[in-house]
C-alpha positions, 0 to 999 in steps of 0.5 A: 500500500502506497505511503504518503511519502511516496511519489504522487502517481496518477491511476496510470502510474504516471508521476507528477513531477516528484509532488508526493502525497506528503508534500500536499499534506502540509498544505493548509487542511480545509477538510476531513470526512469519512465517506458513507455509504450514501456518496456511493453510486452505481459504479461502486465508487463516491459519486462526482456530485459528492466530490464536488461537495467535498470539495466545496465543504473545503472552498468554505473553510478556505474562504473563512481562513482568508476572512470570506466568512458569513460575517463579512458577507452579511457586514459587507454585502459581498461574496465568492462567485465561481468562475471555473473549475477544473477536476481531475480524478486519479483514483477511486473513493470507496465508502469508510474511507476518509478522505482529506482536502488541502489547498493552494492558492496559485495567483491573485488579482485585484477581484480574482483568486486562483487555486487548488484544492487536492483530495488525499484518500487518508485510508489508501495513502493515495491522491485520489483528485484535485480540483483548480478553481477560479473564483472572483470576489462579488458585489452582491448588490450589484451582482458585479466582480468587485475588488478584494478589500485591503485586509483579505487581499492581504490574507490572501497575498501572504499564503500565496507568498507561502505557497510560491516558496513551495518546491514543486509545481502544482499539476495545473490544467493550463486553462485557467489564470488570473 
């Protein structure tokens, strides 16, 4: 059974550079959850629609560290709006199983933020998938992109600062930037 040291490999076999389970591990945890048999489809594996709710389970924690809570959502009238998302699976979730989502911020802009979210499978000790996502920040009363304020542009600009000093490249998609 594969470690969390040992090289990150895709279904294929393939490696992803030298990116090892381990390195994402020390990435910032946004969310942990057991699998129930519930997530579990007609294939036998944790459904898409379930990955994509782990995955945004971990998008809230995320923006909540960077000081996107309901608080300031309420005080401001302003939130996240998605923009795109790429997913990539590389390998099957069974039901008890518990899986694990870190995240990397990849760039930002004035209204806009770039980054990556890996889903570990803590049981099998391998990657099981990642999601790249584009987000911008929101106007909510003009329902229009909006610049991030000072002090979460600020929280957002020191993990990215953090994040860029990373030795391995993160495996992005290629079609989404800031």
């Amino acid at each position: 059974m594969p470690t969390l040291t040992d090289n990150f490999k895709t279904n294929a076999g393939d490696s992803v550079g030298q990116l090892s389970l381990a390195q994402i591990a020390l990435l910032p945890l946004y969310h942990r959850q057991t699998i129930p048999t519930e997530y579990i489809d007609a294939m036998g594996h944790m459904n898409v629609r379930w990955y994509m709710a782990l995955f945004d389970n971990a998008t809230w924690r995320f923006f909540d560290a960077m000081g996107l809570d309901d608080a300031y959502f309420e005080r401001s009238r302003a939130g996240g709006f998605a923009l795109k998302h790429f997913v990539t699976y590389w390998a099957e979730v069974q039901a008890g199983q518990t899986v694990a989502v870190h995240t990397r911020i990849l760039g930002r802009s004035d209204k806009r933020f770039h980054f990556m979210h890996f889903m570990i499978n803590e049981s099998s000790g391998i990657a099981a998938a990642a999601l790249e996502a584009l987000g911008t920040h929101v106007d909510l009363r003009q329902r229009k992109s909006s610049p991030l304020p000072p002090r979460i542009a600020k929280r957002f600009d020191n993990q990215l600062t953090e994040d860029r000093q990373l030795p391995w490249p993160a495996p992005i998609c290629g079609a989404i930037a800031v």
